[in-house]
Structure formats: C-alpha cells, structure tokens
N, CA, C and O atoms as a GROMACS GRO file, in nm:
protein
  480
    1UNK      N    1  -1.510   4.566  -2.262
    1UNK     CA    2  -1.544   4.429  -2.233
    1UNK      C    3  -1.436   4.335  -2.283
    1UNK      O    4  -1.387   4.246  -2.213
    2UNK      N    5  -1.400   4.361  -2.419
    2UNK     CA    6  -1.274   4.301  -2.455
    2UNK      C    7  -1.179   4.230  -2.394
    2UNK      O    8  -1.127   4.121  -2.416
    3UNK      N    9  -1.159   4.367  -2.262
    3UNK     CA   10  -1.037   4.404  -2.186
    3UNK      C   11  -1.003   4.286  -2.085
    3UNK      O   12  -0.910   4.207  -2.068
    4UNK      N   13  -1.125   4.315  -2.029
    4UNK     CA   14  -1.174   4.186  -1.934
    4UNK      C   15  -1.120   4.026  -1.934
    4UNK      O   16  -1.080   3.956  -1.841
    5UNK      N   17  -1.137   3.992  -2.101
    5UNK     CA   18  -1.161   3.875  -2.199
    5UNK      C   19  -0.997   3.889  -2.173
    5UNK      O   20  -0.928   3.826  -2.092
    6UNK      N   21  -0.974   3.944  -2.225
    6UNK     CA   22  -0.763   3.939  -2.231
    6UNK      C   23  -0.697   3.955  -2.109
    6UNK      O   24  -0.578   3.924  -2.116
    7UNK      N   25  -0.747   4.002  -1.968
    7UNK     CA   26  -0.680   3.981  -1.882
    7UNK      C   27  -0.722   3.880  -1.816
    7UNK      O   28  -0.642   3.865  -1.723
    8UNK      N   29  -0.839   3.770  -1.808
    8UNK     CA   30  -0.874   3.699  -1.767
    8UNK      C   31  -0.803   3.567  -1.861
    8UNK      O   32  -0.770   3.460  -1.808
    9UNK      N   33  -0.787   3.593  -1.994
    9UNK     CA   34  -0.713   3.454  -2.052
    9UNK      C   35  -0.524   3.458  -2.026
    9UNK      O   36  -0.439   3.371  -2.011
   10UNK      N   37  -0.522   3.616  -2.029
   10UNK     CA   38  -0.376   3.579  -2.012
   10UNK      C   39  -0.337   3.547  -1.869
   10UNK      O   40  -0.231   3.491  -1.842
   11UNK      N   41  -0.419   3.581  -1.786
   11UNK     CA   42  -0.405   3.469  -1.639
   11UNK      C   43  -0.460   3.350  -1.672
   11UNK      O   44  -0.378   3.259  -1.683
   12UNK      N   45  -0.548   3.326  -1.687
   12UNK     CA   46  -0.554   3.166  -1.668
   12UNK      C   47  -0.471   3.133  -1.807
   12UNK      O   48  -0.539   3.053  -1.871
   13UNK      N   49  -0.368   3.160  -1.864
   13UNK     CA   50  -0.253   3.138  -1.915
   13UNK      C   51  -0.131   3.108  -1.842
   13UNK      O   52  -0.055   3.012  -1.857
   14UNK      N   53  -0.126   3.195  -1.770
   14UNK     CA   54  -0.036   3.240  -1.647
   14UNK      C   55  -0.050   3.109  -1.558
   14UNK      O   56   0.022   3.009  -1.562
   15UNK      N   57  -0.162   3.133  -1.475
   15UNK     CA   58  -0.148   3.028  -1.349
   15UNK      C   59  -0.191   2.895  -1.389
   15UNK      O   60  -0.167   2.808  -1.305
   16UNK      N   61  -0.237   2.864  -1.477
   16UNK     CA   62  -0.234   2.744  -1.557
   16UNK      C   63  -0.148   2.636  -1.605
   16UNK      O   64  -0.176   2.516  -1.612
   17UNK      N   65  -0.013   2.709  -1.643
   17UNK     CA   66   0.128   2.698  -1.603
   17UNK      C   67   0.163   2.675  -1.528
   17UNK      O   68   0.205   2.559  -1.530
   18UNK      N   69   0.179   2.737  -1.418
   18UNK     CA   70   0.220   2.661  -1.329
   18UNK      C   71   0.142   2.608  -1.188
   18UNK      O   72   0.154   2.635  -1.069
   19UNK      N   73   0.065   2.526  -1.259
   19UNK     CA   74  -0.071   2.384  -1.169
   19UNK      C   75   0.075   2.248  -1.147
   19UNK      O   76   0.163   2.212  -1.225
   20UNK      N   77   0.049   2.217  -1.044
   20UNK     CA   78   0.119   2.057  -1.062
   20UNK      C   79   0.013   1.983  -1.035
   20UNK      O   80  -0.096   1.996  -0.979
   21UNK      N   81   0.103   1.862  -1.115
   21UNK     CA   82   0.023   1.795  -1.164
   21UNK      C   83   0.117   1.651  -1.177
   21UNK      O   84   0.159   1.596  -1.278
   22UNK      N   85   0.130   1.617  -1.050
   22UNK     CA   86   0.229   1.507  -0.969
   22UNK      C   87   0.202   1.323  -1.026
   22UNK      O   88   0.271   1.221  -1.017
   23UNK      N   89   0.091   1.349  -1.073
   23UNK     CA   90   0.052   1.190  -1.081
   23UNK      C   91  -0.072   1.204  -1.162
   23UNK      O   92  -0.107   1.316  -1.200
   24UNK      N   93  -0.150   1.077  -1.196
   24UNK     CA   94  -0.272   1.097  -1.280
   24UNK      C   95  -0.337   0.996  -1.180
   24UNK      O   96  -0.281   0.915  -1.106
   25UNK      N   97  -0.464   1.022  -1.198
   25UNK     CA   98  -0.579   0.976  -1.120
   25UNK      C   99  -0.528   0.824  -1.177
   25UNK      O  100  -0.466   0.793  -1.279
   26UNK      N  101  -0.589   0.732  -1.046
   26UNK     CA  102  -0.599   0.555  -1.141
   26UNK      C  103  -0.658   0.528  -0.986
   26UNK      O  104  -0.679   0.593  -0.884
   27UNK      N  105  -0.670   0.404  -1.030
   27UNK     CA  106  -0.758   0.334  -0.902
   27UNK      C  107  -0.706   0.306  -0.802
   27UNK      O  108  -0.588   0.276  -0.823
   28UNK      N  109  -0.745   0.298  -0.652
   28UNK     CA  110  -0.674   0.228  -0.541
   28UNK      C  111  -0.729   0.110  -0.495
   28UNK      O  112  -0.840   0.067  -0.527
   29UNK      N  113  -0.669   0.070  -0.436
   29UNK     CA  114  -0.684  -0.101  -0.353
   29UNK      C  115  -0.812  -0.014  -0.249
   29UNK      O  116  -0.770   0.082  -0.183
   30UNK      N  117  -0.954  -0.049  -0.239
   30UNK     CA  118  -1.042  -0.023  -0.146
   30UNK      C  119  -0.990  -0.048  -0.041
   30UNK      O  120  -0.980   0.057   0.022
   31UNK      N  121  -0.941  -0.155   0.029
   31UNK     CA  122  -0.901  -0.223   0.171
   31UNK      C  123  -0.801  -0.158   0.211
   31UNK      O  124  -0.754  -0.170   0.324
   32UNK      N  125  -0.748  -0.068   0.108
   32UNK     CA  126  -0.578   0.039   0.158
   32UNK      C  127  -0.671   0.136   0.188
   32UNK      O  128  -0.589   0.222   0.222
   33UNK      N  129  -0.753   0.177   0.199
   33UNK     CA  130  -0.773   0.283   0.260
   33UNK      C  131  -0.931   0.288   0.359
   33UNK      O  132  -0.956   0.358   0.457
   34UNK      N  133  -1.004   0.205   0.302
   34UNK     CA  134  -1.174   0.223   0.342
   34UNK      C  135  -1.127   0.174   0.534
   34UNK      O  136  -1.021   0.121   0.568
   35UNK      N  137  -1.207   0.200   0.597
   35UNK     CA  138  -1.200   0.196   0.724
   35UNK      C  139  -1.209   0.347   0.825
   35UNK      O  140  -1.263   0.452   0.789
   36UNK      N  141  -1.153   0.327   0.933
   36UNK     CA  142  -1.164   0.453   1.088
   36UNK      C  143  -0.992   0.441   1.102
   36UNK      O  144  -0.920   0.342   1.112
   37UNK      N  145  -0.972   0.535   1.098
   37UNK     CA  146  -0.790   0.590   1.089
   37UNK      C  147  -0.856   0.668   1.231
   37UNK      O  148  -0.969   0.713   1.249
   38UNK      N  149  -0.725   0.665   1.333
   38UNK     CA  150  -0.766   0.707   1.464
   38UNK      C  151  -0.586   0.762   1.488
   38UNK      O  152  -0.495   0.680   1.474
   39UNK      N  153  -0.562   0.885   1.517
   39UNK     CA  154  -0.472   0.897   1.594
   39UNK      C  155  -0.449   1.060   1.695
   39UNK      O  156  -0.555   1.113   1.728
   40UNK      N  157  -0.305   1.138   1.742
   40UNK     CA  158  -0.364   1.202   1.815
   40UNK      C  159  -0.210   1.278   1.788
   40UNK      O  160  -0.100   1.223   1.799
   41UNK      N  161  -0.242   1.446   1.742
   41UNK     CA  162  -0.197   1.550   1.752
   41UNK      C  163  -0.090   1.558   1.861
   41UNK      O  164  -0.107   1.468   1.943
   42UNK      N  165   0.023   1.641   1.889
   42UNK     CA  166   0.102   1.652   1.962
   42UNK      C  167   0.045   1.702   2.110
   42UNK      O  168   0.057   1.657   2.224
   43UNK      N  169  -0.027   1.826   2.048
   43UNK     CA  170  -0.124   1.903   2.167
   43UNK      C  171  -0.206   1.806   2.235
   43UNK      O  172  -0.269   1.850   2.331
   44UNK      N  173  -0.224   1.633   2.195
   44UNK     CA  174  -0.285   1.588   2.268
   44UNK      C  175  -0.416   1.570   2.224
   44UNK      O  176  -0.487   1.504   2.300
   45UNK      N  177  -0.465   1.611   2.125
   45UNK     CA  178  -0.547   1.606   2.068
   45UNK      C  179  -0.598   1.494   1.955
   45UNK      O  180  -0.537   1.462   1.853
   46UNK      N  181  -0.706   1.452   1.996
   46UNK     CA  182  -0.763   1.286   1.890
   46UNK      C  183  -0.862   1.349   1.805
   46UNK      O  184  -0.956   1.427   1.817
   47UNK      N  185  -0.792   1.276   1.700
   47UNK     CA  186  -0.878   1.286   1.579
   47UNK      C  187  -0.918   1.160   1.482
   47UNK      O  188  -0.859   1.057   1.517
   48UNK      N  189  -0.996   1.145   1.379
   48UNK     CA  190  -1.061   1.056   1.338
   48UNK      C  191  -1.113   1.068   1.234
   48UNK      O  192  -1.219   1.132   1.232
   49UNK      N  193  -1.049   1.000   1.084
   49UNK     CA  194  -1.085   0.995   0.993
   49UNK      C  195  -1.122   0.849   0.939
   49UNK      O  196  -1.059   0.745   0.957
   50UNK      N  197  -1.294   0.877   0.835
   50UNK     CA  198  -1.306   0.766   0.837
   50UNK      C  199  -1.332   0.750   0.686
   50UNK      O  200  -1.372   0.839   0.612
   51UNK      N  201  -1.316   0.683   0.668
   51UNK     CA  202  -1.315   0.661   0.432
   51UNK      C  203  -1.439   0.582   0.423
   51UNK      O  204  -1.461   0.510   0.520
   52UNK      N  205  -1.532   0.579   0.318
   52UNK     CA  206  -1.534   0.474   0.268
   52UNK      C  207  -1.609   0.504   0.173
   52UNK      O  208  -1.589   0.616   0.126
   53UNK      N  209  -1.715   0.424   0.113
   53UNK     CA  210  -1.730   0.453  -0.052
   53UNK      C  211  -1.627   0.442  -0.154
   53UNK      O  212  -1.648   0.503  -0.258
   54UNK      N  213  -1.487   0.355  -0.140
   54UNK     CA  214  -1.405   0.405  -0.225
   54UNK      C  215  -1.452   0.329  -0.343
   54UNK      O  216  -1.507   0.219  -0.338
   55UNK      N  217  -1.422   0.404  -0.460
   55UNK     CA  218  -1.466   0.312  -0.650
   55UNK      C  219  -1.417   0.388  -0.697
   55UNK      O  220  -1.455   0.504  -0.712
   56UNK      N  221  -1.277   0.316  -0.747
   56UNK     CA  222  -1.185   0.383  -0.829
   56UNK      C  223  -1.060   0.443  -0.790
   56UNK      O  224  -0.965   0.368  -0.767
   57UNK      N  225  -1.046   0.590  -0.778
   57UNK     CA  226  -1.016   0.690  -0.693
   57UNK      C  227  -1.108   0.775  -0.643
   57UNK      O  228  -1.075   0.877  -0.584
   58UNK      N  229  -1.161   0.759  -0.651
   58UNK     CA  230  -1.264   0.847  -0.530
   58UNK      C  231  -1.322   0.800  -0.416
   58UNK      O  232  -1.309   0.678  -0.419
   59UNK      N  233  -1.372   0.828  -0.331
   59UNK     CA  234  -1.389   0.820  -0.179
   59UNK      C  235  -1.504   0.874  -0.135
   59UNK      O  236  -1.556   0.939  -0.226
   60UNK      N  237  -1.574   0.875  -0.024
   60UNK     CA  238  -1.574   0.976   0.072
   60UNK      C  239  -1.540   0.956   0.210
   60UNK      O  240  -1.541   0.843   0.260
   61UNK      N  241  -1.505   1.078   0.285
   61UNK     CA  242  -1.430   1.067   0.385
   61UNK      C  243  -1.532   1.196   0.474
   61UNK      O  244  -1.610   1.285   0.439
   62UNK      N  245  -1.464   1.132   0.633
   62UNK     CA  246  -1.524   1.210   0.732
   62UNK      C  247  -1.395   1.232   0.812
   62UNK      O  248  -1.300   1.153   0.809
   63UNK      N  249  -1.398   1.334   0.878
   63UNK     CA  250  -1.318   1.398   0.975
   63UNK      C  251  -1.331   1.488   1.078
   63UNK      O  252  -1.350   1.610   1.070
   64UNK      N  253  -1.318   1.410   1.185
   64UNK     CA  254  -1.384   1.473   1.315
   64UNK      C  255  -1.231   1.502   1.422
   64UNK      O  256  -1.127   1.435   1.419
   65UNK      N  257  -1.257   1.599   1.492
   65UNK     CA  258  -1.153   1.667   1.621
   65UNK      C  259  -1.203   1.726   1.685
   65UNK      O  260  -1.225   1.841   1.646
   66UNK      N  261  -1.242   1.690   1.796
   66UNK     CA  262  -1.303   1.779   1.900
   66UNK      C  263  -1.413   1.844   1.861
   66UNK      O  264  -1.475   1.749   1.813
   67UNK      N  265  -1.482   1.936   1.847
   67UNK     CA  266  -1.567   1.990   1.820
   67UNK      C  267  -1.624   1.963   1.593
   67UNK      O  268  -1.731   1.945   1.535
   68UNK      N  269  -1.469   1.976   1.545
   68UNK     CA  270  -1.500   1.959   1.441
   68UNK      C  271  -1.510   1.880   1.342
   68UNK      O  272  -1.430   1.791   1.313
   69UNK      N  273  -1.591   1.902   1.296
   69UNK     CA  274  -1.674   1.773   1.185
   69UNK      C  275  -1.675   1.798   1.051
   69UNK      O  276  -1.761   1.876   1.010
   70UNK      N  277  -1.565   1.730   0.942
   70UNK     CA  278  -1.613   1.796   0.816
   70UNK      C  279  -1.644   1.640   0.715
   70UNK      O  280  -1.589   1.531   0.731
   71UNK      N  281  -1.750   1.678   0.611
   71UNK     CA  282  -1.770   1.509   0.524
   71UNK      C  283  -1.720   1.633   0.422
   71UNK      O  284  -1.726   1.756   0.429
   72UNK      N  285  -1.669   1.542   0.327
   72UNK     CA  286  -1.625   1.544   0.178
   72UNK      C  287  -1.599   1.422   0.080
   72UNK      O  288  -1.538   1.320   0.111
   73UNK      N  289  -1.666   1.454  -0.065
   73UNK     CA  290  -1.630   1.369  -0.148
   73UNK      C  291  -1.486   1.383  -0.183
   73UNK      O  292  -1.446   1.492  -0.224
   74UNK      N  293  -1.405   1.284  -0.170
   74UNK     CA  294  -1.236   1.304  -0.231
   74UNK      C  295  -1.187   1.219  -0.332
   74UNK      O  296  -1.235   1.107  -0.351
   75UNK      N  297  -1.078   1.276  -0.410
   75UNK     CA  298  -1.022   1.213  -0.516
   75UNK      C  299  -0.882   1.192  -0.490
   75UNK      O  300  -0.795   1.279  -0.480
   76UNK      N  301  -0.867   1.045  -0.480
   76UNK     CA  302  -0.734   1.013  -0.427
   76UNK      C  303  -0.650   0.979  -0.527
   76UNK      O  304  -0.685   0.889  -0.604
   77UNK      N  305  -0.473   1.072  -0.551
   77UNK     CA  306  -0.360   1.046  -0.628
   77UNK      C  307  -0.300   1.036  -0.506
   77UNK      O  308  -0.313   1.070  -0.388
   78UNK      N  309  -0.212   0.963  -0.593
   78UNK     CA  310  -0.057   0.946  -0.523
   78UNK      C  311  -0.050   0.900  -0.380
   78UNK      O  312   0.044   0.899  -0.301
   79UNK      N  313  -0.194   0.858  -0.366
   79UNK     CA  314  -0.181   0.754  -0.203
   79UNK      C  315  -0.249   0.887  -0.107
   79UNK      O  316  -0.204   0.906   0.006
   80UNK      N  317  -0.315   0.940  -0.139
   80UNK     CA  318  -0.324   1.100  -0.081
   80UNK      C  319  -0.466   1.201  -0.105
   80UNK      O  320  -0.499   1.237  -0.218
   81UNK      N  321  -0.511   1.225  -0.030
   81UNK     CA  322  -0.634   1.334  -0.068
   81UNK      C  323  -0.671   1.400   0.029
   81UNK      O  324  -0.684   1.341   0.136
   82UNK      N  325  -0.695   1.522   0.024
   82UNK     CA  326  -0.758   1.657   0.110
   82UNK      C  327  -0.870   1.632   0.168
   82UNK      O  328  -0.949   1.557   0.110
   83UNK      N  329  -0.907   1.695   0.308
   83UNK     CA  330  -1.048   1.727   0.328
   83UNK      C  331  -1.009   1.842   0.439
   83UNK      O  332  -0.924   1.840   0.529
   84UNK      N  333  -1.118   1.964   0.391
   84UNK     CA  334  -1.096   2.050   0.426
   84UNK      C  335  -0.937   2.079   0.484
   84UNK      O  336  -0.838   2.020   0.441
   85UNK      N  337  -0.936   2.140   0.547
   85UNK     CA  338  -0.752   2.200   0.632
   85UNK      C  339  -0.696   2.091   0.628
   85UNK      O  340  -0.577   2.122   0.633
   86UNK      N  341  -0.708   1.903   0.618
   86UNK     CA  342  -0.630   1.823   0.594
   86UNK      C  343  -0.567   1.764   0.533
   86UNK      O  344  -0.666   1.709   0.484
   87UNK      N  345  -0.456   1.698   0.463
   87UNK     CA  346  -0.419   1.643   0.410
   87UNK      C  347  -0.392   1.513   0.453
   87UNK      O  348  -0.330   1.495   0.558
   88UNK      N  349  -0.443   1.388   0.360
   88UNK     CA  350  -0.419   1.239   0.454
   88UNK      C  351  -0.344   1.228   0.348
   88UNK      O  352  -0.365   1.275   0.237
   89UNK      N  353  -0.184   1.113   0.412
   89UNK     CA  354  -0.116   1.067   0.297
   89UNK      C  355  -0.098   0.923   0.327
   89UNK      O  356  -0.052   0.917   0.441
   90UNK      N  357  -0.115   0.786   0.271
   90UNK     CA  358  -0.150   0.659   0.294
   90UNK      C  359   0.038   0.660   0.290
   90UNK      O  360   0.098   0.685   0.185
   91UNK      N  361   0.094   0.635   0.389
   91UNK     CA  362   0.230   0.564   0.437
   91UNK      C  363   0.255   0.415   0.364
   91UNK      O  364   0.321   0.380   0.266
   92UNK      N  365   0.177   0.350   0.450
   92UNK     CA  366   0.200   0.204   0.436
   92UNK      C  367   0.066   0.160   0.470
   92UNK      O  368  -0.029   0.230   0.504
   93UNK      N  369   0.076   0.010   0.455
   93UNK     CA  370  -0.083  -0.074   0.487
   93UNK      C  371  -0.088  -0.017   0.631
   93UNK      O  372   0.002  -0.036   0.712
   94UNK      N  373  -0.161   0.030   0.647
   94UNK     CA  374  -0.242   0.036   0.809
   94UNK      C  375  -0.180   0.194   0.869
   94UNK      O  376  -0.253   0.254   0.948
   95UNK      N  377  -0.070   0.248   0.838
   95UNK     CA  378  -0.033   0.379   0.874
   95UNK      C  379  -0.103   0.491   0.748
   95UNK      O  380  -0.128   0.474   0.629
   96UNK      N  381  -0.119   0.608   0.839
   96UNK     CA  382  -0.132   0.765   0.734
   96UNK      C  383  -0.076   0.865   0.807
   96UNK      O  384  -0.079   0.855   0.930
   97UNK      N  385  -0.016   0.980   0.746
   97UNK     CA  386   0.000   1.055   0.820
   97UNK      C  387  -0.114   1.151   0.784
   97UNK      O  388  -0.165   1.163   0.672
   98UNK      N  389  -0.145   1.213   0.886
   98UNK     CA  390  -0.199   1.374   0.838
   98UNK      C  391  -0.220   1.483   0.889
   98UNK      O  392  -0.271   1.489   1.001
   99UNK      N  393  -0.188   1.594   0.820
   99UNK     CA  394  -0.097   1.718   0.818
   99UNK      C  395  -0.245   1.800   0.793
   99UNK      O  396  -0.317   1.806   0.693
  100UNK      N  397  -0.260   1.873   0.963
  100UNK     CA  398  -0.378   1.983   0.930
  100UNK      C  399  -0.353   2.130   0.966
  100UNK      O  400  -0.264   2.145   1.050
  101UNK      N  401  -0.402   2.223   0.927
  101UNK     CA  402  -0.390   2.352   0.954
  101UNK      C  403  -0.483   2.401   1.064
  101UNK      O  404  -0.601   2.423   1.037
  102UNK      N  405  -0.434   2.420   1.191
  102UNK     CA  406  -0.471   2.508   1.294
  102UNK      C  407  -0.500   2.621   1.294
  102UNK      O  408  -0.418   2.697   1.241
  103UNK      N  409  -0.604   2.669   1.343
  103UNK     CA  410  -0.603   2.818   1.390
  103UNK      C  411  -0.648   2.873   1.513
  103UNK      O  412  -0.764   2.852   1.547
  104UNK      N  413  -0.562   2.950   1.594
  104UNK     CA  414  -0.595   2.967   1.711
  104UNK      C  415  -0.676   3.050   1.710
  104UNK      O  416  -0.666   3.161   1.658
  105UNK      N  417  -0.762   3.007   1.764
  105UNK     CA  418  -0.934   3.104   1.769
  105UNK      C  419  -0.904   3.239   1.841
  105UNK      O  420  -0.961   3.335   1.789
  106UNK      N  421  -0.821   3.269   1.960
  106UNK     CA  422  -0.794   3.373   1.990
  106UNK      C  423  -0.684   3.481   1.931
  106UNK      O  424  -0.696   3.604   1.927
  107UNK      N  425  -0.576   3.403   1.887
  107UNK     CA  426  -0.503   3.522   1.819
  107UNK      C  427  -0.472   3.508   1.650
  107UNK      O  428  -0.383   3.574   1.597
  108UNK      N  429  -0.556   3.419   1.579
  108UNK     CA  430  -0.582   3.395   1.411
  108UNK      C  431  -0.467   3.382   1.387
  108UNK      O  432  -0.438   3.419   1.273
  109UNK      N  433  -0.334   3.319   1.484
  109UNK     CA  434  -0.209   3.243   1.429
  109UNK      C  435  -0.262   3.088   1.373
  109UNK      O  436  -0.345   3.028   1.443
  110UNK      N  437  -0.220   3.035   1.265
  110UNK     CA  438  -0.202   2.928   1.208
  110UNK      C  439  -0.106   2.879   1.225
  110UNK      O  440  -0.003   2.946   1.210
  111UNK      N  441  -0.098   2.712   1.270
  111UNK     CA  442   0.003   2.629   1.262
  111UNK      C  443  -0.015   2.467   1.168
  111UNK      O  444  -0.105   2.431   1.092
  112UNK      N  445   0.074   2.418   1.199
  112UNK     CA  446   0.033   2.271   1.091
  112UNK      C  447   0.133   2.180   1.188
  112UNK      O  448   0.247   2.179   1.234
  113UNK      N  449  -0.013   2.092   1.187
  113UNK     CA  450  -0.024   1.991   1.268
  113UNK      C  451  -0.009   1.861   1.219
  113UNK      O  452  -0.098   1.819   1.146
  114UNK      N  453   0.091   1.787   1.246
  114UNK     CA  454   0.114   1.642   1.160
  114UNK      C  455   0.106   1.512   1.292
  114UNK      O  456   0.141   1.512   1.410
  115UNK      N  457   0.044   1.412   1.203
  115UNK     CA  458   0.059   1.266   1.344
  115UNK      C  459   0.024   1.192   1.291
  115UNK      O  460  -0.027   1.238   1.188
  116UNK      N  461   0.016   1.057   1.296
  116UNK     CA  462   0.023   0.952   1.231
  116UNK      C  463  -0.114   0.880   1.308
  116UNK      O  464  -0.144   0.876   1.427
  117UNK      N  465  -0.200   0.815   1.161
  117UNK     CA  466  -0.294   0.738   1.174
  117UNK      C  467  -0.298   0.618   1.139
  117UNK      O  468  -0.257   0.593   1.026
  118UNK      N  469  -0.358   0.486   1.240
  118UNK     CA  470  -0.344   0.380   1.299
  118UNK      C  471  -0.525   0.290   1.214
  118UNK      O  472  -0.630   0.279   1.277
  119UNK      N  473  -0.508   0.252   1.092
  119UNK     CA  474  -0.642   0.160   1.024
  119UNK      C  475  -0.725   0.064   1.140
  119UNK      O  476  -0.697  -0.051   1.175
  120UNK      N  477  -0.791   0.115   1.167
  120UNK     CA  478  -0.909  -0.046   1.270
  120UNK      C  479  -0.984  -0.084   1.198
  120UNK      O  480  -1.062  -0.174   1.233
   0.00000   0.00000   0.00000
C-alpha cells in the first residue's frame, strides 16, 4: 500500500511541475465579454457563443454548432476560457477568436478549427 502512496506523490511531484500557470485569476470588465459572439468556421459552418453571468472572473457560457450544444461554468485568465473542445480568446472590444477541435464522425480524424467572433 505504501507503494501506491510513493508512486502517486512522486507523480503528482512530477506533473505538478510542469502545470503553467500564465497569469492569475483577477476580474474582467463584464461588458468585454457578457453578450452572443456569432461567427462562422471555414467549412462554412456558424457557431454561437453566448456569456453571461460574469462576477469577477467567472462566467457562464453556452456554445452551440449545428447540432451541438454545450453550457459550462468558466473561469476567465488572460482574456480567455475553455468550454468543452473550445477555446475563446477576447482579441479586442467586440472581436474573439475561437479555436475548436473537430472530429470527423466517420474516420475519428481531428482537426482545429479557428474564426473569429463578432459581440451583438
């Protein structure tokens, strides 16, 4: 049982090390981000993320594409926060880009998909 105890601390020793850790949480401007971000994939494809709840750094956000729909609570650094396969990164007042991971349902190739979103 010991054993367990020592290979489990000397990894989370290990990968613990090397976590980044780019910025520290602090608050954002609500109006930089709360709103419907609307834009559209290369393939042609529209998508739609929408924020709001923001207090502090945290959020929640929705994100819809065609068929898919994901809500998540998020914690925004560095102008930036995940939901599911996405990454939104706040550009400037009224632009985002964001960078999602594809998967082609028929042959389980992954790609990453980037395009720029437009605040209404």
């Amino acid at each position: 049982m010991s054993d367990i105890y020592g290979i489990l601390s000397s990894n989370y020793l290990t990968v613990g090390g090397s976590v980044s850790t780019s910025g520290k949480y602090v608050p954002v401007d609500p109006a930089s981000f709360e709103g419907s971000w609307s834009g559209k994939y290369a393939s042609g494809q529209s998508f739609t993320v929408t924020v709001s709840s923001v207090d502090g750094f945290r959020a929640k956000a929705k994100y819809q594409s065609g068929s898919t729909l994901k809500y998540q609570d998020v914690l925004i650094r560095d102008n930036a926060f995940r939901i599911g396969d996405s990454k939104f990164v706040l550009q400037k007042a009224g632009v985002a880009k964001l960078s999602t991971v594809m998967t082609n349902a028929a042959t389980g190739a992954s790609t990453l998909e980037t395009a720029y979103a437009h605040q209404s």
